[in-house]
N, C-alpha and C positions, 0 to 999 in steps of 0.2 A: 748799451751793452747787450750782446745775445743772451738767449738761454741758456744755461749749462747744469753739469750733475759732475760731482767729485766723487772721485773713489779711490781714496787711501787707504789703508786699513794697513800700512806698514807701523810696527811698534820699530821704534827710534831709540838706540844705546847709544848714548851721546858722553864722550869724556872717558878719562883714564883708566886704564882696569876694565872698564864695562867688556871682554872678550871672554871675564872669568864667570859670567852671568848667560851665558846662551843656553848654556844648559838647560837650565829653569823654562826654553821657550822651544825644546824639542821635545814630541809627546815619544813618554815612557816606549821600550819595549821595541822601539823602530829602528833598522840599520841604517845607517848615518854613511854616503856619501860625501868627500871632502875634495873639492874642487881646488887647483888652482895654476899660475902660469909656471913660469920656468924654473922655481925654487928658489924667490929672492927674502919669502916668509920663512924658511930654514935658517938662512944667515941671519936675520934680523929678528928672531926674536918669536915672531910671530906664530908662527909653529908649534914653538914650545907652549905656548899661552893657548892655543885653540885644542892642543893633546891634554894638557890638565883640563881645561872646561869640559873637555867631553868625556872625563873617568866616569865608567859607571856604564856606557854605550858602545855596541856594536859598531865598528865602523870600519872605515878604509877609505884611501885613498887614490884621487885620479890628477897625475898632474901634465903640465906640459900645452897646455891653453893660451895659445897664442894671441898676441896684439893682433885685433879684429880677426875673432874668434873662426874657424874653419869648421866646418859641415864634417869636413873626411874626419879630422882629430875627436872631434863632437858626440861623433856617430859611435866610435869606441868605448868610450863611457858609457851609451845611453845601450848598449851591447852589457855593459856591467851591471846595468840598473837593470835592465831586466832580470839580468843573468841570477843574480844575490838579491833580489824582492827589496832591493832599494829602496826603502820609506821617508828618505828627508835628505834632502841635499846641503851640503854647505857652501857655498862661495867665498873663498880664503884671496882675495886680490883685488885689482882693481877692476874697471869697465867691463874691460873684453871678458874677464874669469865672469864675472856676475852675467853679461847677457849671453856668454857660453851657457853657461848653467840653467838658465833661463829655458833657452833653447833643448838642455836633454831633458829639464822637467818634460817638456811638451811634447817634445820626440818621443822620449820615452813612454808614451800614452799613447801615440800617436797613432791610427788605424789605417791608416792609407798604403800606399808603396812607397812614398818618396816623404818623408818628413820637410824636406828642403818647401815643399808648395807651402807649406806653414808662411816663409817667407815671400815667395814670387809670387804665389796663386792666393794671399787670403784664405788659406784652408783653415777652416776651422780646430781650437783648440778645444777638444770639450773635456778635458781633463788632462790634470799635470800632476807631477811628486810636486809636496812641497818642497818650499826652500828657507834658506835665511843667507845673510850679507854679511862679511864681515870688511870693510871695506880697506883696502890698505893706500888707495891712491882717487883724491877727489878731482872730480873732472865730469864724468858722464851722468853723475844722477841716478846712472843702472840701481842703488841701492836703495832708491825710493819712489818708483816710477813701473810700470807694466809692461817696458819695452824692451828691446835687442835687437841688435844688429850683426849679422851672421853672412859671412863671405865662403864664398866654396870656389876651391881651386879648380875645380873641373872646368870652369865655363870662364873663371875669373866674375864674380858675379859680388854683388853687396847690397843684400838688400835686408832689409829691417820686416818686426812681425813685433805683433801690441796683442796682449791678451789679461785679462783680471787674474786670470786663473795664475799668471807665472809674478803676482807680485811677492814679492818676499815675506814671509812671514812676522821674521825681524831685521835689523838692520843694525851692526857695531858702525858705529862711528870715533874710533879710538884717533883724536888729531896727532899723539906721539907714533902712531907705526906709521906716520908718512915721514918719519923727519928723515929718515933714513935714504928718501927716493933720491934719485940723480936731480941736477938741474935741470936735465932734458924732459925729464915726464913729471919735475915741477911745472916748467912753463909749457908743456904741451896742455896741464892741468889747468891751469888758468884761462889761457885761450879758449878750451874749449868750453868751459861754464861760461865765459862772456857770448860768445855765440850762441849758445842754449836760448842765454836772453834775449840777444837780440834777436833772435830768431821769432821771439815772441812778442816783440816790443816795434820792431823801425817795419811797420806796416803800413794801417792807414788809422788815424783817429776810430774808435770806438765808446768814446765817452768812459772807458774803463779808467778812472784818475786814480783807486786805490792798484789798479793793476800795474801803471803808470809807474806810480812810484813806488811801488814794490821794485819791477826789475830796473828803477833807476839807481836805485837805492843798493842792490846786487852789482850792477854794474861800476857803482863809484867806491866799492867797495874792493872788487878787483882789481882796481887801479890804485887805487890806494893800497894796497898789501902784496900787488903783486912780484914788484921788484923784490920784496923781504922778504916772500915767501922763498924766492926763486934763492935767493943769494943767503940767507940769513937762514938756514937749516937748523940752526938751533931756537926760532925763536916758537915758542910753544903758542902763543896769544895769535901770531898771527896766521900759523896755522889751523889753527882751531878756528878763526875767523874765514878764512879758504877754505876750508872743508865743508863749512856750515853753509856758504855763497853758492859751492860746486850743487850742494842736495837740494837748498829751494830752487837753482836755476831751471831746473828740469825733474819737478813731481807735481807738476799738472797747477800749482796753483796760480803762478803768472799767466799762466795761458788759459786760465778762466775765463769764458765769454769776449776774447777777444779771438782778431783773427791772426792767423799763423801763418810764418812762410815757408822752409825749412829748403829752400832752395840749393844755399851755401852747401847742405851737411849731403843733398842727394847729388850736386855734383862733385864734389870732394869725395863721397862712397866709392864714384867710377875711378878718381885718381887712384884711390888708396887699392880700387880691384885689380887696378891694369899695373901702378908703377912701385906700389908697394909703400907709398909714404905714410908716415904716423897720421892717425886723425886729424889731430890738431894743427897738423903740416897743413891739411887741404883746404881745412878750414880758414888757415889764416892765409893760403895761395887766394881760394875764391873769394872772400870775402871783400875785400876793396874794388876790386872790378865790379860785381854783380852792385854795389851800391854805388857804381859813378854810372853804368848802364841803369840802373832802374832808380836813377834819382826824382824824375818825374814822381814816377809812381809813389815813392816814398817820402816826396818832400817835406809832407807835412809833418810828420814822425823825423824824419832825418834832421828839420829845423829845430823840435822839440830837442833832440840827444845833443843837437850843437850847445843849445841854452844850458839844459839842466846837468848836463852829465860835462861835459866839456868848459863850460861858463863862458858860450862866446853868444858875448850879447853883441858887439858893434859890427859896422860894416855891413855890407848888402846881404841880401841870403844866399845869394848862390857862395858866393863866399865863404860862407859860413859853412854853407855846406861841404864845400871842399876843406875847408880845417878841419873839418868834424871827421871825413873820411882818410883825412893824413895823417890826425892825430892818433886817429883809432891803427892805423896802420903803423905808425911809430910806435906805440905802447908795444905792438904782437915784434916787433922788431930787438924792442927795448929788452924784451924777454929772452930772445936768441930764437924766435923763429922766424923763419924765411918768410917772406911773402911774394916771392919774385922766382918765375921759372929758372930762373939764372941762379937763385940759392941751390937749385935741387939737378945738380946738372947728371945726377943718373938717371932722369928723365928721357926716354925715347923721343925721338924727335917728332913724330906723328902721333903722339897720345891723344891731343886735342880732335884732331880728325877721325879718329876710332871713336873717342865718345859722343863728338857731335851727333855720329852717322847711329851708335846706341839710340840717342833722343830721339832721333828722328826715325827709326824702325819702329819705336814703340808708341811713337805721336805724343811724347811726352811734354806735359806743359806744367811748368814749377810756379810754385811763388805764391802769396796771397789774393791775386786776381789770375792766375792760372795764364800768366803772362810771358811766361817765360820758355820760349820754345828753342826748336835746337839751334838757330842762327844765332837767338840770343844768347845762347851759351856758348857759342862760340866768339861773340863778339865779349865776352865776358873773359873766356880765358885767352883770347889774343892780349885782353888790357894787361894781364901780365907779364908778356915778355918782355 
């Protein structure tokens, strides 16, 4: 196992009610910012619970924060924050509201001309407005974790930015305000926590056994609750169980001292910049291809997930190996997402070709051995047509 150094410092409101307690964790006296997407916390409930928590505090709100958050929409908020001496954000949603928010903390500091280099160029953040999370939909982890991912229409562009300075302060994790979500960004929610995982797990051995079965134990977990989750809207246990999988899959703790890929989510970013599909659409398009092409690489890990996580102990390995990757591809199925160009048939016919020719302008090589260049990725998204 490498070196490593963890930095959480999120406080965690885990269970019922905890939305009526935020209060207590915004300092006295500061105008209060309230983030979120298209007003589906109005209808449900949620709204009303985060307007009583904040009696007593200056506030206002900014809504309209789109799935995979936009720079232009972004930009107008962080025009408010300056505008009104903004001293504390709130994030009232799921993913995209939280690493929105994220992103005008930092913008909104931000000293340059172009806030957007935060994302493309590594610009530095050297200061943010706080924030805190109230999370309404698990899936990305945004609620416990120092990342974002930020898409600007100008260029068509998706690229992600990680700083200490935009972790949340605190974090609602209330499992009743998702009971309400569609099936559609139930199972988009699932998928993408299992990816989180493996993104940090189907590498190469590292001697990490508690990290091991940490995300195996996330992942047999997802599978186990996910059909319920998706279909059984009412069941609170196993909600609260999903929510809990969605936040360890991605806050840094499985991906201690181990190595990372995160190959699947940077070329799924370019579907999601070019053709406009849900995250967890892309994720679960690349994800079978990229593990029948880089099964070498990942054998030994890929043998492990067939064993432990799958329970295929007989028959040869390659075989195994391919159960492991049908199965995994059947579950994302089981849920009602695509995994096949042919689900997504609003798809341009030359998407592939435009982002190969991306990879290969920027000399881009993905994966945990930095193996995966642009023919690989093309030979990745052919496997799914």
């Amino acid at each position: 196992m490498r070196h490593f150094q963890l930095y959480n410092p999120v406080r965690v409101l885990f269970g019922v009610n905890q939305i009526a307690n935020i209060g207590r964790y915004i300092p006295s006296g500061v105008k209060v910012l309230v983030t979120y997407g298209g007003g589906s916390i109005k209808q449900n409930g949620v709204y009303d619970q985060v307007r009583d928590a904040l009696k007593g505090f200056e506030w206002t709100e900014f809504g309209g924060i789109e799935p995979n958050p936009k720079y232009e929409t972004l930009m107008k908020a962080v025009e408010i924050v300056r505008r009104d001496n903004i001293g504390f954000l709130l994030a009232v949603g799921g993913g995209s509201v939280m690493d929105g928010t994220k992103f005008i903390a930092a913008a909104a500091c931000f000293e340059g001309e172009d806030p957007y280099t935060i994302c493309t160029e590594g610009a530095e953040v050297k200061k943010a407005v706080p924030l805190g999370c109230v999370a309404t939909l698990p899936a990305t982890g945004s609620e416990m974790n120092a990342g974002a991912v930020i898409s600007r229409l100008s260029t068509q562009e998706k690229f992600a930015f990680h700083s200490p300075l935009v972790f949340p302060r605190f974090s609602v994790l209330d499992p009743t305000v998702t009971l309400s979500l569609p099936p559609r960004q139930r199972a988009n929610g699932v998928v993408d926590a299992f990816i989180h995982v493996t993104e940090q797990y189907l590498t190469y051995p590292a001697d990490a056994k508690v990290q091991d079965r940490f995300a195996e134990g996330l992942l047999l977990t997802l599978i186990e609750e996910g059909a319920n989750y998706v279909n059984k809207p009412d069941d609170i246990d196993t909600a609260s169980n999903v929510v809990w999988a969605a936040t360890m899959a991605l806050n840094g703790l499985i991906a201690a001292g181990v190595p990372e890929d995160w190959a699947t989510h940077q070329i799924g970013h370019e579907i999601t910049a070019l053709e406009g599909l849900d995250h967890a659409q892309t994720l679960a398009l690349v994800w079978p291809g990229l593990h029948k092409v880089m099964r070498a690489s990942k054998r030994e890990k890929l043998l492990q997930f067939a064993e432990r996580v799958w329970n295929l102990r007989e028959d040869g390995e390659d075989k195994r190996i391919d159960e492991a990757i049908a199965r995994t591809e059947a579950f994302f199925r089981s849920l009602g997402v695509g995994t096949r160009i042919a689900d997504y048939p609003q798809m341009s016919a030359g998407f592939i070709d435009v982002i190969v020719e991306r990879f290969r302008k920027r000399g881009t090589r993905l994966g945990e051995r930095a193996e995966i260049d642009a023919d690989t990725v093309r030979r990745i998204l052919e496997d799914r047509k």
